[in-house]
mmCIF file of the C-alpha atoms, coordinates in Angstrom:
data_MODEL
# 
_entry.id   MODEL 
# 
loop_
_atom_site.group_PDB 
_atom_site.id 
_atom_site.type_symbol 
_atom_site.label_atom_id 
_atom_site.label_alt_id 
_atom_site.label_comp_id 
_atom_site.label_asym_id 
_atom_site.label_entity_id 
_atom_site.label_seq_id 
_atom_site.pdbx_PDB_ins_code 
_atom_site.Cartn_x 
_atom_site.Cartn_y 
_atom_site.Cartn_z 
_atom_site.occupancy 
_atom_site.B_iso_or_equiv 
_atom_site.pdbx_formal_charge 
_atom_site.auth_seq_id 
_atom_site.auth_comp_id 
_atom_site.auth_asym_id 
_atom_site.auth_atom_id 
_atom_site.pdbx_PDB_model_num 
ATOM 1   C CA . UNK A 1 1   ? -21.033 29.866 22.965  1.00 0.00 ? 1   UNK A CA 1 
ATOM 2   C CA . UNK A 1 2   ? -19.220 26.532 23.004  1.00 0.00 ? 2   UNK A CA 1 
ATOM 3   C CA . UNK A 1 3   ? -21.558 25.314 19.967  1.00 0.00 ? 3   UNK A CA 1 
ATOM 4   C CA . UNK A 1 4   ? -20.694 28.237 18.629  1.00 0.00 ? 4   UNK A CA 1 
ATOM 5   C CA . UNK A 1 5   ? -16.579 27.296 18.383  1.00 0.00 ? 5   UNK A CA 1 
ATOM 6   C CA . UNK A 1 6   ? -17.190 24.348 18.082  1.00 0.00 ? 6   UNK A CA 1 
ATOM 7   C CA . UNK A 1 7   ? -19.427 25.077 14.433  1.00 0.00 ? 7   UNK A CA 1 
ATOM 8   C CA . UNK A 1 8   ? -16.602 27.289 13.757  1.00 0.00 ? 8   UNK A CA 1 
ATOM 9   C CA . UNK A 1 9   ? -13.986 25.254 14.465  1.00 0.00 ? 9   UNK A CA 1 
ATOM 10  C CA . UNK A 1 10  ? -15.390 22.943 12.086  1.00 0.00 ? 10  UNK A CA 1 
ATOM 11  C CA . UNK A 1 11  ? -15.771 24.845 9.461   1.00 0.00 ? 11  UNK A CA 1 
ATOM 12  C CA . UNK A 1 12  ? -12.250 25.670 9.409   1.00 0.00 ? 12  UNK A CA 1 
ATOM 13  C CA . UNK A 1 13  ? -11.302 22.049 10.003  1.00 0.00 ? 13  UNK A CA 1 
ATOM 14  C CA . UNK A 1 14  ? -13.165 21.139 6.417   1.00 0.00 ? 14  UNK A CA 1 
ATOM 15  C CA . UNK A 1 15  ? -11.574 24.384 4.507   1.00 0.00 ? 15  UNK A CA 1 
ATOM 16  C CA . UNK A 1 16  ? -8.282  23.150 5.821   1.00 0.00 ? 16  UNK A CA 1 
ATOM 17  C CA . UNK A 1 17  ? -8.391  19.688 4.818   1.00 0.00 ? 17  UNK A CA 1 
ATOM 18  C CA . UNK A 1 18  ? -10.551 20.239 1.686   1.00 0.00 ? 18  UNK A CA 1 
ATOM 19  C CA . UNK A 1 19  ? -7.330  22.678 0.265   1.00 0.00 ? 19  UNK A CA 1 
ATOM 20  C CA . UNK A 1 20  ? -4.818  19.791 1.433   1.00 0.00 ? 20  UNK A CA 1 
ATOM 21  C CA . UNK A 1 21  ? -6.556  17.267 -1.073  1.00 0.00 ? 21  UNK A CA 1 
ATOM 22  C CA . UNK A 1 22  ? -4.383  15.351 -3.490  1.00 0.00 ? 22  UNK A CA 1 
ATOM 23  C CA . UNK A 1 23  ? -5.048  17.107 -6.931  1.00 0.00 ? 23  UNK A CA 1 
ATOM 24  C CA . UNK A 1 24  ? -7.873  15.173 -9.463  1.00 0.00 ? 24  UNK A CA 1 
ATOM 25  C CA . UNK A 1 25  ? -5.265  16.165 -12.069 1.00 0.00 ? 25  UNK A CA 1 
ATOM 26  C CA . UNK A 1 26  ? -1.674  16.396 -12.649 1.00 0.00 ? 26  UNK A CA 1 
ATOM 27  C CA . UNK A 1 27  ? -0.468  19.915 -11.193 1.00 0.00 ? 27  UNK A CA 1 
ATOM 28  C CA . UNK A 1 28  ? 1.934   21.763 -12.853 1.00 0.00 ? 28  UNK A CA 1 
ATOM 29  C CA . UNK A 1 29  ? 5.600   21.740 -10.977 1.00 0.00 ? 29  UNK A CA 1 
ATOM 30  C CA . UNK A 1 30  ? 9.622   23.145 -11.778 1.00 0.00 ? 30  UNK A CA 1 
ATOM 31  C CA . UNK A 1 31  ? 11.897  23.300 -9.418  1.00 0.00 ? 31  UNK A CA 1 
ATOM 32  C CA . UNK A 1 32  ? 12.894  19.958 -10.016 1.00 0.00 ? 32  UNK A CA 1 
ATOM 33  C CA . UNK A 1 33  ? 16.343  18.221 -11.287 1.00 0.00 ? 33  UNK A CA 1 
ATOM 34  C CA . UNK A 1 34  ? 17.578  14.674 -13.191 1.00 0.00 ? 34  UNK A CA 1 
ATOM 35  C CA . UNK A 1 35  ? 19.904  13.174 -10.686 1.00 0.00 ? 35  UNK A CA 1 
ATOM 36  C CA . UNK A 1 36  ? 21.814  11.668 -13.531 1.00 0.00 ? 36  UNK A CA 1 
ATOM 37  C CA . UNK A 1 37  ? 22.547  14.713 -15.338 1.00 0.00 ? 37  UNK A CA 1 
ATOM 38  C CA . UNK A 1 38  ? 21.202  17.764 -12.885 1.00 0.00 ? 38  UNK A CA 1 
ATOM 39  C CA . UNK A 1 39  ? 19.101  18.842 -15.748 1.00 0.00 ? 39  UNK A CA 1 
ATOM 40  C CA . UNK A 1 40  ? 15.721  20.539 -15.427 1.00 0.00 ? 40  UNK A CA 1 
ATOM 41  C CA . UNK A 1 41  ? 12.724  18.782 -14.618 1.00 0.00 ? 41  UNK A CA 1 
ATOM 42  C CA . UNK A 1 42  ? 9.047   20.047 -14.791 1.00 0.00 ? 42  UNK A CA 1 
ATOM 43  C CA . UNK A 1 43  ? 5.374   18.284 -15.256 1.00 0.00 ? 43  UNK A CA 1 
ATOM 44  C CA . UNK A 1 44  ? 5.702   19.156 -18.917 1.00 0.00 ? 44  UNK A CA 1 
ATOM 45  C CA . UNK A 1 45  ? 9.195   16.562 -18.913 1.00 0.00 ? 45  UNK A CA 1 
ATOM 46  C CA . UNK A 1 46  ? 6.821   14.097 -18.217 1.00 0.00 ? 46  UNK A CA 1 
ATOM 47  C CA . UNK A 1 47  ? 5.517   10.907 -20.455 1.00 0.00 ? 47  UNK A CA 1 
ATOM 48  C CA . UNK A 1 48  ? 2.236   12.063 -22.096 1.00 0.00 ? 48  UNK A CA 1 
ATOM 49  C CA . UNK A 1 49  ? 1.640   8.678  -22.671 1.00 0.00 ? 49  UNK A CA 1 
ATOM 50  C CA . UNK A 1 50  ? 0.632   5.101  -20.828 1.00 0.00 ? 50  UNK A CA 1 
ATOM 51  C CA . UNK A 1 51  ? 0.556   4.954  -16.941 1.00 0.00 ? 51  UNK A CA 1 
ATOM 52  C CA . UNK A 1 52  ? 3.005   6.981  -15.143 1.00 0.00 ? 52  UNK A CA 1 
ATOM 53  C CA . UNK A 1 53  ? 3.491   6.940  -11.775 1.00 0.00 ? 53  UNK A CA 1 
ATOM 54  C CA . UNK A 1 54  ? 5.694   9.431  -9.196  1.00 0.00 ? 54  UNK A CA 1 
ATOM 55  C CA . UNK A 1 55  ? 6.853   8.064  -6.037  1.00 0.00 ? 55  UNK A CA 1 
ATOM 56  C CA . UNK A 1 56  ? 7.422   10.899 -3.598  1.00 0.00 ? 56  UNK A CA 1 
ATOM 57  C CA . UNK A 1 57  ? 10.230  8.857  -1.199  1.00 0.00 ? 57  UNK A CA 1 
ATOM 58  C CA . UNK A 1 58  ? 12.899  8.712  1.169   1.00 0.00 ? 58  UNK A CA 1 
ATOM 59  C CA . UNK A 1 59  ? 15.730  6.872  0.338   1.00 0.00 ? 59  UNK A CA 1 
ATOM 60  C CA . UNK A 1 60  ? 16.586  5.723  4.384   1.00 0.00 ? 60  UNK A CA 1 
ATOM 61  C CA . UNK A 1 61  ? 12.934  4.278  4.472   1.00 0.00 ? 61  UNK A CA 1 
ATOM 62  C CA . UNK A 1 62  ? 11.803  1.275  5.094   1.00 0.00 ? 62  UNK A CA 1 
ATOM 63  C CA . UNK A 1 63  ? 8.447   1.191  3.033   1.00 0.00 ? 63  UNK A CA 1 
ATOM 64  C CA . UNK A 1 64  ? 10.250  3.270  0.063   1.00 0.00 ? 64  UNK A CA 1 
ATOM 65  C CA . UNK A 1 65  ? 13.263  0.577  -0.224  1.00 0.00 ? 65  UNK A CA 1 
ATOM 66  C CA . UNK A 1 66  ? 10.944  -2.212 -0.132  1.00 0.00 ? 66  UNK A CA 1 
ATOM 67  C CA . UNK A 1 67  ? 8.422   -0.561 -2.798  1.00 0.00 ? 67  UNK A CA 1 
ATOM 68  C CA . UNK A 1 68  ? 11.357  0.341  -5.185  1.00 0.00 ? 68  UNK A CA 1 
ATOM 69  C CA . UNK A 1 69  ? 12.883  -3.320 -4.634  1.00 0.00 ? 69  UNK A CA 1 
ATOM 70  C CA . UNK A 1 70  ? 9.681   -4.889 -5.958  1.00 0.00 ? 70  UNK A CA 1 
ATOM 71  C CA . UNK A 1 71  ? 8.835   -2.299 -8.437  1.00 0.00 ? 71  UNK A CA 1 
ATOM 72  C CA . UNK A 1 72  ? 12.706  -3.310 -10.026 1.00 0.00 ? 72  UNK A CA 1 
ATOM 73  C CA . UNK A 1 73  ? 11.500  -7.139 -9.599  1.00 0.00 ? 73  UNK A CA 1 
ATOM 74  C CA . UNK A 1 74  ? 8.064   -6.510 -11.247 1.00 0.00 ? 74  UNK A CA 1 
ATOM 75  C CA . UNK A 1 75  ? 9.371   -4.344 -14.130 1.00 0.00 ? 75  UNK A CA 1 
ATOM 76  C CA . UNK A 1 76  ? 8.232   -7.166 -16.539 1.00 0.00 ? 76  UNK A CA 1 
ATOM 77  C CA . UNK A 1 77  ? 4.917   -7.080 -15.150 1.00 0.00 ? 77  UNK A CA 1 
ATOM 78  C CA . UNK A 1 78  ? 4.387   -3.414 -16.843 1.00 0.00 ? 78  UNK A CA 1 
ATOM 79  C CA . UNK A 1 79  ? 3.359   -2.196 -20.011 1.00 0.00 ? 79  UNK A CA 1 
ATOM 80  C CA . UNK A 1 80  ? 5.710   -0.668 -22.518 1.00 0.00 ? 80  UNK A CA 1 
ATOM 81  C CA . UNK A 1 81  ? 4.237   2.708  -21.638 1.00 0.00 ? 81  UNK A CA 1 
ATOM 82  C CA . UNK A 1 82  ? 4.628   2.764  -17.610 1.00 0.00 ? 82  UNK A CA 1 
ATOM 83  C CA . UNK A 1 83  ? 7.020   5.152  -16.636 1.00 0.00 ? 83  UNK A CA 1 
ATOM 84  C CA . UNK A 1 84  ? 8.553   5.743  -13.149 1.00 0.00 ? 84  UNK A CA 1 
ATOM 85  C CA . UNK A 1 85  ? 9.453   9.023  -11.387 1.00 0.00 ? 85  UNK A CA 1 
ATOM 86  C CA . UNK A 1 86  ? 10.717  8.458  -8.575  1.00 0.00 ? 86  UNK A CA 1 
ATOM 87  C CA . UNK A 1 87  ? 11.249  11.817 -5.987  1.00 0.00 ? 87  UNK A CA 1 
ATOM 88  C CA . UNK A 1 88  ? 13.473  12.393 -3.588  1.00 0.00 ? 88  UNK A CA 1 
ATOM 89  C CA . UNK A 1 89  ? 14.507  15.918 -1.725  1.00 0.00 ? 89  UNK A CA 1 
ATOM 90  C CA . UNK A 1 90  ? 17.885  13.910 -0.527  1.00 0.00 ? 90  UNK A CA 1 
ATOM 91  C CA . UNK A 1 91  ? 21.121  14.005 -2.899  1.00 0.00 ? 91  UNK A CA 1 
ATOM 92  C CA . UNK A 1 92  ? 22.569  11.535 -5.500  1.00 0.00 ? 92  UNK A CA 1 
ATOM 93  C CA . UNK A 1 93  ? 24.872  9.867  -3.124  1.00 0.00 ? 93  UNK A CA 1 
ATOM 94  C CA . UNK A 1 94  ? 21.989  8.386  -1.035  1.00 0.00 ? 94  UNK A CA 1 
ATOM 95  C CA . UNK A 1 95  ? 19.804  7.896  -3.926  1.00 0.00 ? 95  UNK A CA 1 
ATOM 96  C CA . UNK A 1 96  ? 22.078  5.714  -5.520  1.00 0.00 ? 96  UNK A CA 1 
ATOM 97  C CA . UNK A 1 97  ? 23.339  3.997  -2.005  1.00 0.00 ? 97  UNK A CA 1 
ATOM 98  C CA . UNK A 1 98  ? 19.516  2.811  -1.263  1.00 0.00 ? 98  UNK A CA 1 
ATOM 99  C CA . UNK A 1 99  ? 19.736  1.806  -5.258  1.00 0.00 ? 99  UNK A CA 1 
ATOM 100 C CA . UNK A 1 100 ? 22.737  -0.421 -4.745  1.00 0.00 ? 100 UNK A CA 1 
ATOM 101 C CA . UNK A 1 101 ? 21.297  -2.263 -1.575  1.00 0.00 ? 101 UNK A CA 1 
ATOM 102 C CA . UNK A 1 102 ? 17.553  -2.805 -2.510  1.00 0.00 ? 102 UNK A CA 1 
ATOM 103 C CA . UNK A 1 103 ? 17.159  -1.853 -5.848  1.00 0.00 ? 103 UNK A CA 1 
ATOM 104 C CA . UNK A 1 104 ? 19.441  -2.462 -8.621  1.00 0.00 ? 104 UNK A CA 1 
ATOM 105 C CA . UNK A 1 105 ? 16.971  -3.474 -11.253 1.00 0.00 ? 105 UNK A CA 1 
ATOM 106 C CA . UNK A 1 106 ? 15.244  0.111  -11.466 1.00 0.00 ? 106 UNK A CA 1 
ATOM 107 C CA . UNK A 1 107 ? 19.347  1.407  -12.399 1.00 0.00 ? 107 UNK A CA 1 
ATOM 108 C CA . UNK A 1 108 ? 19.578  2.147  -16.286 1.00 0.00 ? 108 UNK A CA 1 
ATOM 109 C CA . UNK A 1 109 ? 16.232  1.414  -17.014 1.00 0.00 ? 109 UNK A CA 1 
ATOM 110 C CA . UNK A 1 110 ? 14.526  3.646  -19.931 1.00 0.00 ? 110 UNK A CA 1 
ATOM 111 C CA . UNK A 1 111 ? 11.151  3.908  -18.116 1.00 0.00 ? 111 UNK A CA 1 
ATOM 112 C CA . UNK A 1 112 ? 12.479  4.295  -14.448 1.00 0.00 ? 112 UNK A CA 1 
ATOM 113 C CA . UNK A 1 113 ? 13.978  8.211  -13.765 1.00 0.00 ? 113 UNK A CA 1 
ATOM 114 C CA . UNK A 1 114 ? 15.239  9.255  -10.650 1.00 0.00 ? 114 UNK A CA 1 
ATOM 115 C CA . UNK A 1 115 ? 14.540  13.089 -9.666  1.00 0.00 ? 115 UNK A CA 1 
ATOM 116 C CA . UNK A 1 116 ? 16.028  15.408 -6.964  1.00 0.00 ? 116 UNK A CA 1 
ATOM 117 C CA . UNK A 1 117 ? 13.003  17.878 -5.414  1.00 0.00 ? 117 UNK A CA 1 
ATOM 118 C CA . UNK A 1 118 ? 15.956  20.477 -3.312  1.00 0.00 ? 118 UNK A CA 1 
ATOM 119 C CA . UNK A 1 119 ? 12.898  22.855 -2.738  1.00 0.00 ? 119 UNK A CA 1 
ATOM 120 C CA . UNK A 1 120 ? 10.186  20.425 -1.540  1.00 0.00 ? 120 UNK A CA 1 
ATOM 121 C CA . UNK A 1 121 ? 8.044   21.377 -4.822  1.00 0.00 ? 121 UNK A CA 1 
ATOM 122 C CA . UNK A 1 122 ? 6.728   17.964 -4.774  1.00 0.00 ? 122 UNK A CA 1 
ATOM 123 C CA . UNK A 1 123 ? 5.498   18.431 -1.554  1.00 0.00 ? 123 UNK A CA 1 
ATOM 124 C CA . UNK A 1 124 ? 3.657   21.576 -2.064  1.00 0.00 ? 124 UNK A CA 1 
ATOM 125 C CA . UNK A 1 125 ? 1.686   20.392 -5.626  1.00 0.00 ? 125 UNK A CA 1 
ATOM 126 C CA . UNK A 1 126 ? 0.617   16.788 -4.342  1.00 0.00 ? 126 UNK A CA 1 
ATOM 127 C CA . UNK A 1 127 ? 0.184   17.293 -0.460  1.00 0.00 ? 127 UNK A CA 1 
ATOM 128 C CA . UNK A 1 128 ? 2.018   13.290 0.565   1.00 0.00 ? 128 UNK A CA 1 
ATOM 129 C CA . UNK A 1 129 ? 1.219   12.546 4.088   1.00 0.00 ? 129 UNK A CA 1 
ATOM 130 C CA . UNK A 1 130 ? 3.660   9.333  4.248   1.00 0.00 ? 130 UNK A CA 1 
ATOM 131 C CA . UNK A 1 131 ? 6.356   8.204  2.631   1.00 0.00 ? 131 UNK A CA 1 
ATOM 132 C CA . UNK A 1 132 ? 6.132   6.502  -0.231  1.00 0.00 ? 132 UNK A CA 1 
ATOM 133 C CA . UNK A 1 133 ? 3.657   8.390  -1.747  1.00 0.00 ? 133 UNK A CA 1 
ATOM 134 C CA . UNK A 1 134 ? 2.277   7.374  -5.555  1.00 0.00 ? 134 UNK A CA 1 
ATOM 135 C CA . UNK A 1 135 ? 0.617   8.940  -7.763  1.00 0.00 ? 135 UNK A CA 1 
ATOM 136 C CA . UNK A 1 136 ? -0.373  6.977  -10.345 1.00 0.00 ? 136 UNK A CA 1 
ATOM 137 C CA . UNK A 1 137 ? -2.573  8.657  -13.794 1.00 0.00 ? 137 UNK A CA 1 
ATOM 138 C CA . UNK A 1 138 ? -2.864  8.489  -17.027 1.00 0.00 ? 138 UNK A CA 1 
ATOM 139 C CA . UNK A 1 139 ? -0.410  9.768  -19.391 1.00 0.00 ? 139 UNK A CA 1 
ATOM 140 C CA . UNK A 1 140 ? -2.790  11.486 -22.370 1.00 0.00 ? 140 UNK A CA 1 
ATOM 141 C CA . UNK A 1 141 ? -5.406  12.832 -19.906 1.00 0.00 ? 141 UNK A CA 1 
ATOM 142 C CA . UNK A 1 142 ? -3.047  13.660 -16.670 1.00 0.00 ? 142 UNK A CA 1 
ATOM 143 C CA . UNK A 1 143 ? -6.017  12.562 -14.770 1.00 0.00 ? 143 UNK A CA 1 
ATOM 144 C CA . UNK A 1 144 ? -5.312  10.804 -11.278 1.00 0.00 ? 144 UNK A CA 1 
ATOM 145 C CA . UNK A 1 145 ? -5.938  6.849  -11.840 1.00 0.00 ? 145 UNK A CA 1 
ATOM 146 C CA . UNK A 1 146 ? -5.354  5.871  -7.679  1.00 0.00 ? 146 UNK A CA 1 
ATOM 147 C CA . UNK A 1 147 ? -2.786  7.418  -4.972  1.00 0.00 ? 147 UNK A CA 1 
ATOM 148 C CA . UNK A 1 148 ? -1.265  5.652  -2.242  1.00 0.00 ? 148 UNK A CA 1 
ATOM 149 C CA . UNK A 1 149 ? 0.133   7.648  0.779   1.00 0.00 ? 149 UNK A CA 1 
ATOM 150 C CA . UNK A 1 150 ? 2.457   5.461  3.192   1.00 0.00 ? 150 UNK A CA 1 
ATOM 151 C CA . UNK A 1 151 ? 2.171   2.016  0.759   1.00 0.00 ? 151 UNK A CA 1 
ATOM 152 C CA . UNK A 1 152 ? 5.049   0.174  0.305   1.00 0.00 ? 152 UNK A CA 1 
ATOM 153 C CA . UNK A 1 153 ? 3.539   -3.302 -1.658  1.00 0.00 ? 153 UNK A CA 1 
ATOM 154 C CA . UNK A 1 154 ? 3.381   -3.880 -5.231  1.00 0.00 ? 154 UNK A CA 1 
ATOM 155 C CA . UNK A 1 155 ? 0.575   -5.646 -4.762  1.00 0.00 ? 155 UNK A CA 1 
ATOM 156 C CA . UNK A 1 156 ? -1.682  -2.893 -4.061  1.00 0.00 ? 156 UNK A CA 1 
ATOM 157 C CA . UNK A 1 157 ? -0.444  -0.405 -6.809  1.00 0.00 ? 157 UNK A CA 1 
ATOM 158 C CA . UNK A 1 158 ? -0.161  -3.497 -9.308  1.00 0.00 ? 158 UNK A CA 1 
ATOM 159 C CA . UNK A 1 159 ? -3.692  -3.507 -10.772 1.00 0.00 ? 159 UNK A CA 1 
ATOM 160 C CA . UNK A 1 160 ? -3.375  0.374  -11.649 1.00 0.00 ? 160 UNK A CA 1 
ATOM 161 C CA . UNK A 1 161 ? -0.230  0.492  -13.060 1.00 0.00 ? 161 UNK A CA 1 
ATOM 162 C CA . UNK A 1 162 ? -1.311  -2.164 -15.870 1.00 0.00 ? 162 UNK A CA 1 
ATOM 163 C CA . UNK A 1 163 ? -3.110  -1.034 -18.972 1.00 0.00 ? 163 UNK A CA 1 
ATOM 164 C CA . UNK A 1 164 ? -6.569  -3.131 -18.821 1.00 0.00 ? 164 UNK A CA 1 
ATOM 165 C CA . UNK A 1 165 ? -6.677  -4.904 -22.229 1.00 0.00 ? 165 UNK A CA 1 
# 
């Protein structure tokens, strides 16, 4: 009896996590808003071009100030065609307050956008376990390049997010 739970209990352990995997591909999400001009924001606003990534974060956390501090030092680093989408589900007002104090080279920058997530679609499409989570892919192909779940250095995201020439 007890293998017999425990062979069950397994199986529903591996449908479980095997339907929480981060998607291969770009999913398709709404529900989403500009925080500079509360305007609509879906997968197909996206840059169909270059490296894009989308950094699920929380503007009171540690890991996500310190990733969007040396993404805004590194900006140089990147190719023309990176883009930045940066998530949040918290309001403007502590968006731009965690902008202010550790980030104010990512503010006005063509290839950095800031988007509000009020529902927690983010969430449901990419299935983050830790903040920040990045999911870097490929523009043309919306095919996953790498994701990070809980990394907060540049370092580690660095080699992905540059166009191998």
């Amino acid at each position: 009896m007890k293998k017999i739970l425990y062979c069950q209990f397994l199986f529903i352990f591996t449908c479980i996590t095997a339907l929480a995997q981060v998607p291969e591909n770009l999913p398709n999400f709404n529900g989403m808003f500009k925080m500079e001009n509360n305007a609509p924001f879906s997968s197909d606003s996206l840059s169909n071009k270059g490296i894009n990534a989308l950094i699920f974060y929380d503007p009171g956390c540690g890991h996500c100030q310190e990733l969007a501090s040396e993404i805004g030092k590194s900006l140089d680093q990147f190719d023309k065609g990176t883009d930045f989408y940066f998530v949040a589900m918290q309001e403007k007002g502590q968006v731009d307050g965690m902008l202010n104090m550790f980030a104010k080279e990512l503010i006005d920058k063509p290839n950095v956008h800031f988007l509000y997530d009020p529902e927690g679609k983010f969430i449901l499409a990419f299935n983050p376990k830790n903040f920040p989570f990045t999911y870097i892919y490929a523009g043309d192909t919306k095919r996953e390049i790498k994701h990070f779940n809980g990394e907060g250095k540049i370092k580690k995201l660095l080699p992905y997010l540059i166009t191998k020439k």
